[in-house]
C-alpha positions in Angstrom: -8.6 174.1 117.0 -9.7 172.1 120.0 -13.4 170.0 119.8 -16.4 171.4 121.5 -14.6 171.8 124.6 -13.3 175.1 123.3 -17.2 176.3 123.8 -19.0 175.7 126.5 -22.1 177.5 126.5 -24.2 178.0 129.8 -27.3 175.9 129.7 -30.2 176.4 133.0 -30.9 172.9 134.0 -34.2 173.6 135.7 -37.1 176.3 135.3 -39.2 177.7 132.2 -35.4 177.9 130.2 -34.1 174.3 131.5 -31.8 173.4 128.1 -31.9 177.3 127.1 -29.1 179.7 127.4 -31.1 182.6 129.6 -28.9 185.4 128.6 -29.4 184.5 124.8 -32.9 183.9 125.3 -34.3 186.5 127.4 -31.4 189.4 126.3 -33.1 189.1 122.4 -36.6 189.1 123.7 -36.4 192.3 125.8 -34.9 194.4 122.9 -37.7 192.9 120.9 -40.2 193.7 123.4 -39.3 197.2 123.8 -39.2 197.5 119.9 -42.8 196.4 120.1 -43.9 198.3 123.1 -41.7 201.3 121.6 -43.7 200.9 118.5 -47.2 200.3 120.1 -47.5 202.9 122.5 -45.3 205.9 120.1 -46.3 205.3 116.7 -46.7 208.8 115.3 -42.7 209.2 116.3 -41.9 205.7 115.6 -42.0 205.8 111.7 -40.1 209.1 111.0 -37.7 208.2 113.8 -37.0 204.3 112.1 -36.8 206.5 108.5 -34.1 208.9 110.1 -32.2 205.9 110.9 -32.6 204.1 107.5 -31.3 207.1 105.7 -28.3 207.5 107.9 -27.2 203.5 107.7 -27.3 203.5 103.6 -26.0 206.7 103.3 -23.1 205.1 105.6 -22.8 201.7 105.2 -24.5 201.3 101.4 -20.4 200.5 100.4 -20.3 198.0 103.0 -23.7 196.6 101.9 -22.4 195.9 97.8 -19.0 195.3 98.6 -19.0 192.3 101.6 -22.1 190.7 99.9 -19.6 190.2 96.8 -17.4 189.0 99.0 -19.3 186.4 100.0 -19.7 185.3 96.4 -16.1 184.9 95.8 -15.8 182.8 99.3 -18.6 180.7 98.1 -16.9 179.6 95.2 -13.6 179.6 96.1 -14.2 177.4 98.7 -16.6 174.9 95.9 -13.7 175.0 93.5 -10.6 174.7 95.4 -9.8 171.1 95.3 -9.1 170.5 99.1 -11.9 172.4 100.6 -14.3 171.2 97.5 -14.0 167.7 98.2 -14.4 168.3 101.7 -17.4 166.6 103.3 -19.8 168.0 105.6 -20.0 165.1 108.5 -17.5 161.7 108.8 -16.5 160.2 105.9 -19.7 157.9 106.3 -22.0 160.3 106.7 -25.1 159.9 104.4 -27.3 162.8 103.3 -30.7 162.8 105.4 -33.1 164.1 102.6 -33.3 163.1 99.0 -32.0 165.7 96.5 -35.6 166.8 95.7 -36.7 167.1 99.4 -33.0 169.2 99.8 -33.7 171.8 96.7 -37.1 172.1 97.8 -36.7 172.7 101.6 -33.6 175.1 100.6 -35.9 177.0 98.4 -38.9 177.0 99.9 -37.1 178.6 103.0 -35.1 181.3 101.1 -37.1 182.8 98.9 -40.1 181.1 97.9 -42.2 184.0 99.3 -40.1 186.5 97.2 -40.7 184.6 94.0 -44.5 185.0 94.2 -44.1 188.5 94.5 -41.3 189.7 92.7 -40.8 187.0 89.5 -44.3 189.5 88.3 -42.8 192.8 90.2 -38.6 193.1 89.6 -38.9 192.9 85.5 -41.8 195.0 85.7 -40.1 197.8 88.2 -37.1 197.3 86.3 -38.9 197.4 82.7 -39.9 200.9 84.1 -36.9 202.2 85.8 -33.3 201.2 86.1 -29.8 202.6 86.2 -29.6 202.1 82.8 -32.6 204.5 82.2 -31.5 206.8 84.8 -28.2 207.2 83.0 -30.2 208.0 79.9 -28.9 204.9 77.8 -32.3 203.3 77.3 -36.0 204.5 77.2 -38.5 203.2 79.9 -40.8 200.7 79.2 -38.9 200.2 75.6 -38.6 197.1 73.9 -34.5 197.7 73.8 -34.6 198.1 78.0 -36.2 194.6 78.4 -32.6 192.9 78.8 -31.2 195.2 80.9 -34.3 195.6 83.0 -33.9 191.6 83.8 -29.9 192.4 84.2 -31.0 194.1 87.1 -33.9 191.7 87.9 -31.4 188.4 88.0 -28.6 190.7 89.9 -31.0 190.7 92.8 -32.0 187.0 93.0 -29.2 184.9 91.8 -25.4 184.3 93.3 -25.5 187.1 95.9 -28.9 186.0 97.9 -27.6 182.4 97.9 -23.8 182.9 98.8 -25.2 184.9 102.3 -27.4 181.9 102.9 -24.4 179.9 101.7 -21.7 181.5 104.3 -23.8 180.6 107.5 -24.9 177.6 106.4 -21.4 176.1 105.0 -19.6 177.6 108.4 -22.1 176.5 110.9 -22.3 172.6 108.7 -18.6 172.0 108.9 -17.6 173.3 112.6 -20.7 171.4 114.0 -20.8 167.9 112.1 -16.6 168.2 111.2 -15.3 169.7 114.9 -18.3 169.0 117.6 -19.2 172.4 118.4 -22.7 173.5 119.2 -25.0 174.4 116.3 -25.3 177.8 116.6 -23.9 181.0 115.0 -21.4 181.6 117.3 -19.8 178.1 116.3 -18.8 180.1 113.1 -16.3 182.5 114.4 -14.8 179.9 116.9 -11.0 179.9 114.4 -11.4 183.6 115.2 -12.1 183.8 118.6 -11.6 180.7 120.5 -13.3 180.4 123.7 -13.9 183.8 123.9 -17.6 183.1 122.4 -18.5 180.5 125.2 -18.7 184.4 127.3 -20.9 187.6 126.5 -19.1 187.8 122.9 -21.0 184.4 122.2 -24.2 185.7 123.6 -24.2 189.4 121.7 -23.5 187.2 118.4 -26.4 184.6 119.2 -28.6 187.8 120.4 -27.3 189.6 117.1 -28.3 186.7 114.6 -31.8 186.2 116.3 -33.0 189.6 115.6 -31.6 190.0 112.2 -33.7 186.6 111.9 -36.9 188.4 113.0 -36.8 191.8 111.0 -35.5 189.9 108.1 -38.3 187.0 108.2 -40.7 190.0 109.4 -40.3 191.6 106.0 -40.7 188.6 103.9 -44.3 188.1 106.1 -45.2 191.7 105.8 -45.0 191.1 101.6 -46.2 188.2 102.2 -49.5 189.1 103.9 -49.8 191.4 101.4 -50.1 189.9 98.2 -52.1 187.0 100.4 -54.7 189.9 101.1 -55.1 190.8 97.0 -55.2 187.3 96.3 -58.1 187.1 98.7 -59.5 190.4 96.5 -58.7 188.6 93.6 -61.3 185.5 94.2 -64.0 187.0 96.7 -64.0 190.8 95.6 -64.5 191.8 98.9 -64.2 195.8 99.2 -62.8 195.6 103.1 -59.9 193.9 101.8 -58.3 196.5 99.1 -58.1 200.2 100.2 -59.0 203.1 98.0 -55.2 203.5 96.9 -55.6 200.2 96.1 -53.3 198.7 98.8 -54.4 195.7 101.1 -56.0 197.3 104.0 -54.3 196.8 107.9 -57.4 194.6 109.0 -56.7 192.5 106.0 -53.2 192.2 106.4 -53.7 191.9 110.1 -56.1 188.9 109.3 -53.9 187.3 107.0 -51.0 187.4 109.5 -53.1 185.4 111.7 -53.5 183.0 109.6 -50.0 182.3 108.9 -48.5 182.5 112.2 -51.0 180.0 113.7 -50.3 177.7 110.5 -46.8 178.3 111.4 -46.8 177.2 114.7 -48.4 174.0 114.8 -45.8 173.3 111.5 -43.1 174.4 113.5 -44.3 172.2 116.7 -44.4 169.4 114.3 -40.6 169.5 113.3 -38.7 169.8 110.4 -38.7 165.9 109.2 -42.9 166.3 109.2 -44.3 169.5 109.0 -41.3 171.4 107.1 -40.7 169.1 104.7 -44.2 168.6 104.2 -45.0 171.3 103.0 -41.9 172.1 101.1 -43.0 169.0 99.2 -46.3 170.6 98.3 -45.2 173.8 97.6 -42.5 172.9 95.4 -45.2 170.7 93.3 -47.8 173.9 93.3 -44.9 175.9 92.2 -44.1 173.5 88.9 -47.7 173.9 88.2 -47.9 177.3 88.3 -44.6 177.4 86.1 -46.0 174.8 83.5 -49.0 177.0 83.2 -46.8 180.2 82.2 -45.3 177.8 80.3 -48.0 176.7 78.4 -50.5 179.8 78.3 -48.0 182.4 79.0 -45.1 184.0 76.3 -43.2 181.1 76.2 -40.5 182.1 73.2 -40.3 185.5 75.2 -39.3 183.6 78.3 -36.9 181.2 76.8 -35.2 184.1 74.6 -35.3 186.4 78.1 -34.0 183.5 80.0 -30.5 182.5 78.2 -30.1 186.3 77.4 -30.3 187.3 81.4 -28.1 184.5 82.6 -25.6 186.1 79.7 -26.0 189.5 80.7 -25.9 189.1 84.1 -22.8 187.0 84.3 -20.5 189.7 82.1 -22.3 192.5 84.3 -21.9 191.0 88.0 -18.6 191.9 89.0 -19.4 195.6 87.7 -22.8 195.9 88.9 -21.7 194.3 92.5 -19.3 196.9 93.0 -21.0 200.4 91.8 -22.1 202.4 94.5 -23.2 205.8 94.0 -23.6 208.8 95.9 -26.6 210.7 97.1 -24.4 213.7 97.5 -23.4 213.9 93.9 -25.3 215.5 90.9 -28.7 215.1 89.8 -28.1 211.9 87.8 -26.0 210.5 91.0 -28.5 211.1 93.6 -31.4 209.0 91.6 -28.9 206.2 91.4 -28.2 206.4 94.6 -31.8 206.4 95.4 -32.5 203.7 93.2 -29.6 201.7 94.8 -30.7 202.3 97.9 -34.6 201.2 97.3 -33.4 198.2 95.7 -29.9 197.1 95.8 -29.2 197.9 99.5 -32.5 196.6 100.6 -32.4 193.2 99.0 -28.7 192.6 100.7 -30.2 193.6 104.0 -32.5 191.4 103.4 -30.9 188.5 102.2 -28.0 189.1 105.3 -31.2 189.0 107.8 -32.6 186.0 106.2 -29.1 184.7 106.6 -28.7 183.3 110.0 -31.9 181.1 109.7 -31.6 180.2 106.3 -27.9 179.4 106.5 -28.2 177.3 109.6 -31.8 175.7 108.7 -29.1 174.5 105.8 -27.3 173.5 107.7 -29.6 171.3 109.7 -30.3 169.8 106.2 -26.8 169.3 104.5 -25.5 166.8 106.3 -23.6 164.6 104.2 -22.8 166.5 101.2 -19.3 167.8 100.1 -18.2 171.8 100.1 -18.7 171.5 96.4 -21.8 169.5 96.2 -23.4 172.5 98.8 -22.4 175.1 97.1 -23.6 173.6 93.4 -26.6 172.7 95.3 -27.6 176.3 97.4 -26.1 178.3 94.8 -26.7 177.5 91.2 -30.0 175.6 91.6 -32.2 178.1 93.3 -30.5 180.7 90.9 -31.6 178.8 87.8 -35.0 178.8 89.6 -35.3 181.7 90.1 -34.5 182.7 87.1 -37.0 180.4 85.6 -39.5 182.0 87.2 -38.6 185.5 86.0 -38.6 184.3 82.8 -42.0 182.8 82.7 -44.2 184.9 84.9 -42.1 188.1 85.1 -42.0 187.7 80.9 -45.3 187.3 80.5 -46.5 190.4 82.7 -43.5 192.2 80.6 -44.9 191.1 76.9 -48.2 192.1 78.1 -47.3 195.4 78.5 -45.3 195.5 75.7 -47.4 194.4 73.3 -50.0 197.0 75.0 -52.8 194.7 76.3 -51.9 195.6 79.8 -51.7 198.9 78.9 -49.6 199.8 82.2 -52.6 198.0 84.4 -49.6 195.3 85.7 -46.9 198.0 86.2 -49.7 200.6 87.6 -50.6 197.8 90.1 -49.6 197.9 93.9 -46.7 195.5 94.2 -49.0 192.7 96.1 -51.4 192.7 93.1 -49.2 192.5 90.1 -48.9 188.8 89.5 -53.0 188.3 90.0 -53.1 191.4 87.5 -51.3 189.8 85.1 -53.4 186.2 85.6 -56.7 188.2 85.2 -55.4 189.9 81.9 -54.6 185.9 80.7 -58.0 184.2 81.7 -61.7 184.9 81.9 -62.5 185.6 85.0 -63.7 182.2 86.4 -60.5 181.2 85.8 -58.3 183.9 87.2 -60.5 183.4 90.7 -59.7 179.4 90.0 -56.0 180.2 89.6 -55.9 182.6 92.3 -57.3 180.4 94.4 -54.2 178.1 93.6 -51.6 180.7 94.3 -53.5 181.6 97.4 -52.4 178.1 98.5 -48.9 178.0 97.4 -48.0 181.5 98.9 -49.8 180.2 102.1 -47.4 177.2 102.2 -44.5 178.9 101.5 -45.3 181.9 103.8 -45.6 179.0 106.6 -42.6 176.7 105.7 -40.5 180.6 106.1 -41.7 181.4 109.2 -41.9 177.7 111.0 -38.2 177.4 109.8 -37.3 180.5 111.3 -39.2 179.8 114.7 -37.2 176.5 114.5 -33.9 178.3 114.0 -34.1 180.5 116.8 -35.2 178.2 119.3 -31.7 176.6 118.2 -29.7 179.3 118.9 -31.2 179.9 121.9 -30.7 176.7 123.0 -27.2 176.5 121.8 -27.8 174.4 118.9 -30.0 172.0 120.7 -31.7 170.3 117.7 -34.2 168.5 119.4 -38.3 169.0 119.3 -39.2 169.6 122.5 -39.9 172.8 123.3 -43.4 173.5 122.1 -43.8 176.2 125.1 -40.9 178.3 123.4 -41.6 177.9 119.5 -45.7 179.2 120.6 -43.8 182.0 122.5 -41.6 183.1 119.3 -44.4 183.1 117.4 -46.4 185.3 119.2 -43.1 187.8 119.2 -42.6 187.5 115.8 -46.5 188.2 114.8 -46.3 191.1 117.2 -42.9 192.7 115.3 -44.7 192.4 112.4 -48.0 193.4 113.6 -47.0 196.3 115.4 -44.8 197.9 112.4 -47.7 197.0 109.6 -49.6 199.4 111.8 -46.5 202.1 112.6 -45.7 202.6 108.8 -46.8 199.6 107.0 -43.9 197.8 104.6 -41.8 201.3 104.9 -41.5 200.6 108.4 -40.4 196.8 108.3 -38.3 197.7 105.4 -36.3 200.2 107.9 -36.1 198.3 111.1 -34.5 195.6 108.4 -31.7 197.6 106.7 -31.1 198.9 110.0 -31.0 195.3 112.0 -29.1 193.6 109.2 -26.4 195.5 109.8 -24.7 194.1 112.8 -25.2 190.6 111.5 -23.3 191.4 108.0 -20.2 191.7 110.4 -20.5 188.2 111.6 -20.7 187.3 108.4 -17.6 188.3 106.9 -15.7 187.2 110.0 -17.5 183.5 109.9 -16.1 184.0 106.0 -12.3 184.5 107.4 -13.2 181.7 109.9 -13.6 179.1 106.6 -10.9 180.2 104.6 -8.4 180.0 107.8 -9.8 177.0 108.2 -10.5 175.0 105.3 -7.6 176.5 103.1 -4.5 177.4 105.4 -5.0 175.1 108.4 -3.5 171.4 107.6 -5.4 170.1 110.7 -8.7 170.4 109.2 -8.3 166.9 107.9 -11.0 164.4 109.8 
């Protein structure tokens, strides 16, 4: 393979894209802006319509969904523990890594799924506690003492290798062909072994224009949960009655409100940079985090968690392969419908999910792995945020779980709307001064990491767009995808609320999931069977 003259992407030199490529830029926001006006002017045919669409992709493509995700697991470590490619660093031989190891984790983690740990380290053990495949098969009783393990077998399926080897794919393919080879960073850099320069043409743009919107329904959804649980915690300390509904789900003003918020937040962070604002916050965030562990840890069921903790990383490690490759079938009979329902809520969402979050995680990775070996990223966007998270099932997910258990909850956390479970389980521990002092806390934490999400992923696409331009300069642009991404999740919140972002998600993951496994053929070509990959 040829350096970056293999790709030459078309950049307009003058005008309001001068150092943008137009067709990338403007092509994603017209599809967006028709989804929006689509959505704002049709809403009582948007939602069933979006719904229709959901049901047809997982009853299609739920296979493709479990099996290519697993595939990325096995390239992931392959690649680490293959001697060649392991030792292989990302940059020259002399390159140094720009951010300190705690600065790394915490940036890494804070962007991929900082948001998710506030709300599901409370709500996966506790859905999970209640409802399984394990239960559904008849093998355990809900809510029994003998289903906690394999309620947090499930839990840690969801959260450890898999989420991280997506993120992992982009962000190992777009590291190496841009600091190793020269070429642009942006995700069509990743298929260039594959494709040539093919991709400096319309293939390039549809895969640029493909990764941007599976950036924006993917970070969408994280914001709409987001929002969310931001609008209970706002319950949770000021009790104001607007806030909650009367089915006790944040209402559309307060989520509305809280989206605000964030975006604006998000913006000026995002105007600021990555080596000021992002890290910043990721900084502060991952210190509010170890406090809010420490106090699980101290006040919370601490031998529950450690005993939970060794027991899941046991469990799910003997499980994985099976669990990664079952898919059932909504055509089959009773029993294999509510698996495949169950599969389909959970299992196929969270790899749409994690595939959407992919192209801005992965490359805002990227951005921030320079320096490190094949084997040193993988160890270090792998296993650490998988211990992580993990850690915080164990200690706030266990706690919720004993509570209920041990029948002081007496199903208040697991009756709970999802957004409200983890201040549920805080007001069960504290008086209630303290719960409103504590919720004030993770108030603050879920706003940082809610902002250090979405700046990153305003950041991301602004580098795509601008194929791989990785300068701060644009302000004008990262104000305008703001706005677009507040109005995506704006106008859906009010279409069909979370069931509509979690639709337009599994649906615009999809494409995206394609480029993925072809950017994974593009590394093991490369790293593994090419002998001029040397530097």
């Amino acid at each position: 393979m040829k350096q970056s003259e293999d790709l030459q992407i078309a950049i307009a030199k003058t005008g309001f894209y001068s150092g943008f490529n137009r067709i990338v830029a403007i092509g994603s926001k017209t599809i967006l802006a028709v989804l929006i006006l689509w959505a704002a002017l049709r809403p009582e045919s948007a939602a069933p319509i979006l719904a229709d669409i959901q049901s047809f992709t997982v009853n299609n493509f739920a296979g493709w969904y479990m099996y290519v995700t697993f595939f990325f697991v096995l390239v992931c470590f392959g690649l680490a523990l293959w001697p060649k490619s392991g030792r292989t660093k990302l940059g020259r031989a002399d390159d140094k890594p720009d951010f300190s190891n705690f600065s790394w984790f915490s940036m890494m983690f804070g962007a991929g799924i900082g948001v998710g740990m506030l709300t599901y380290s409370t709500a996966e053990p506790i859905f999970h506690f209640a409802n399984n495949p394990d239960v559904i098969k008849g093998l355990v009783e809900a809510k029994s003492e003998e289903n906690v393990r394999l309620a947090y077998k499930w839990a840690t399926f969801h959260y450890a290798f898999t989420p991280w080897a997506c993120y992992g794919i982009v962000g190992m393919a777009l590291a190496y062909f841009s600091y190793n080879r020269g070429l642009p960073l942006t995700i069509r850099s990743g298929l260039v072994p594959l494709f040539g320069k093919h991709l400096s043409g319309p293939l390039g743009h549809i895969v640029d224009i493909v990764a941007i919107l599976a950036t924006i329904v993917g970070v969408g959804v994280t914001i709409g949960y987001g929002v969310s649980q931001f609008a209970s915690g706002l319950f949770n300390i000021t009790g104001a009655e607007w806030i909650i509904s009367d089915a006790g789900k944040p209402t559309l003003m307060a989520q509305l409100v809280a989206l605000v918020i964030i975006m604006l937040a998000s913006i000026v962070s995002a105007i600021s940079g990555v080596r000021k604002g992002i890290k910043w916050l990721s900084n502060i965030n991952m210190g509010l985090s170890f406090f809010l562990l420490l106090f699980f840890l101290i006040f919370g069921a601490t031998v529950f968690a450690f005993k939970t903790f060794f027991l899941a990383i046991w469990d799910y490690i003997l499980a994985f392969p099976k669990m990664s490759l079952s898919v059932w079938s909504a055509s089959g009979n009773e029993t294999e419908k509510a698996l495949a329902g169950w599969q389909a809520a959970w299992s196929v969402f969270y790899w749409a999910w994690w595939i959407g979050f992919a192209p801005f995680v992965g490359l805002f990775l990227a951005r921030v792995s320079k320096g490190r070996t094949v084997r040193e990223y993988v160890l270090g966007a792998m296993l650490v945020p998988t211990l992580m998270c993990l850690t915080w099932f164990a200690l706030v997910g266990g706690t919720a779980v004993d509570l209920e258990l041990s029948g002081i909850a007496n199903n208040a956390i697991i009756g709970a709307d999802i957004s409200a479970q983890l201040f549920q389980t805080i007001n069960l521990m504290l008086s209630p001064a303290l719960a409103v002092v504590m919720s004030i806390i993770i108030v603050i934490l879920l706003l940082t990491y809610l902002v250090t999400s979405a700046d990153s992923a305003i950041l991301i696409i602004n580098t795509i767009s601008s194929a791989g331009d990785r300068r701060q300069k644009h302000s004008k642009h990262i104000i305008v995808w703001g706005l677009i991404l507040t109005s995506v999740v704006a106008v859906l919140l009010k279409v069909g609320g979370m069931d509509a972002l979690r639709s337009i998600m599994i649906i615009g993951a999809l494409p995206f999931s394609l480029v993925m496994a072809l950017m994974s053929f593009s590394l093991i070509k490369f790293l593994l069977f090419d002998s001029r990959n040397e530097t």
